[in-house]
C-alpha positions, 0 to 999 in steps of 0.5 A: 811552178805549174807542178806544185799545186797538183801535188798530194804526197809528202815525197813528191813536194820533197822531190819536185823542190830538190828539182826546182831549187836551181830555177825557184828564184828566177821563175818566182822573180819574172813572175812578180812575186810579192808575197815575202815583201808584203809579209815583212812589211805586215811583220814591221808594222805589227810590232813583231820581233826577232829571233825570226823563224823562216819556216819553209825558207826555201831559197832564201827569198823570204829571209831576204825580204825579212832582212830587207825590212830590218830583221836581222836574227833570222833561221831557216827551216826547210824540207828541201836540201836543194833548197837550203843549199841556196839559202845557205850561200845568201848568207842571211841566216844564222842558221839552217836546218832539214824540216823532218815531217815526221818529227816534232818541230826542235824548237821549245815555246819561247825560242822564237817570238814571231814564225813567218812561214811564207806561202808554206801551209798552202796546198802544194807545200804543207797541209793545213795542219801545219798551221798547228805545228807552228802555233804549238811551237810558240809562246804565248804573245808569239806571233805567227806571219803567214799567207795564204795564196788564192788556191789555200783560200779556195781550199776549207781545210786551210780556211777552216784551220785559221777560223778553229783558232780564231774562234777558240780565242787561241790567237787573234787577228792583229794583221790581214790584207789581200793583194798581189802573189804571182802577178804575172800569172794573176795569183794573189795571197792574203797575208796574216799575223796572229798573235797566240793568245 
């Protein structure tokens, strides 16, 4: 975990996940992580609905707390294979594919109403341009769930991505609330659902 945030190449966030696929949940466990279950909760209070797209799925961790919080047509994306394989034996979802970076996102506008993507446009794992892979990929009325830890927060690039398209009327704010990520190493996140307009 100490790794991650001082990452800057694309290959090395595929190889440091592959590495840390075995010991993720533990780690993120003992240290309180709390982001996945505030996003599902923001997700249900919002109205979103499924089929869900878990982009950056990882583990699994997040399409646990989207099932807990009674979504129940969930998919999962992700870079790592290491990591798909543990989401994989979850049996949460329905089904699971490899995040090639370098390709357009194989889903149509419409496939998925609401993409939650769990701590992924953040640095470490995604740049902020992401954040426009994911928004071409939905419908009009389609919601994007997302959070941005302390480090995304600290970071313009990432809060400059979400207030281009606020300002541009492109999505609007239905959801927002700062609270515990990491709390045993005091790192918070602030979770968001937009809805594109």
């Amino acid at each position: 975990m100490d790794q991650v945030y001082d990452l800057a190449a694309r290959g090395g966030v595929e190889d440091l996940y592959d590495a840390w696929a075995q010991s993720y949940d533990e780690e993120l466990t003992e240290n309180g992580y709390a982001t996945p279950a505030r996003l599902a909760r923001a997700m249900r209070a919002t109205g979103c609905t499924g089929p869900v797209l878990d982009m950056g799925c990882g583990t699994g961790l997040s399409g646990q707390a989207l099932r807990a919080e009674g979504f129940e047509v969930i998919d999962g994306t992700d870079l790592s294979d290491g990591m798909l394989d543990l989401a994989r034996a979850k049996g949460i979802y329905r089904k699971l594919w490899r995040t090639d970076p370098a390709a357009p996102l194989p889903v149509t506008p419409g496939d998925y109403p609401t993409i939650a993507a769990t701590g992924v446009v953040s640095p470490g794992a995604a740049p902020a341009g992401l954040m426009d892979v994911i928004l071409d990929a939905l419908a009009p009325g389609g919601r994007l769930a997302f959070s941005y830890n302390d480090h995304a927060l600290n970071d313009p690039s990432y809060t400059a991505a979400l207030a281009r398209h606020l300002a541009s009327g492109s999505v609007k704010k239905l959801h927002e609330d700062h609270g515990p990520h990491l709390p045993e190493i005091d790192l918070n996140s602030t979770v968001y659902v937009i809805e594109k307009t």
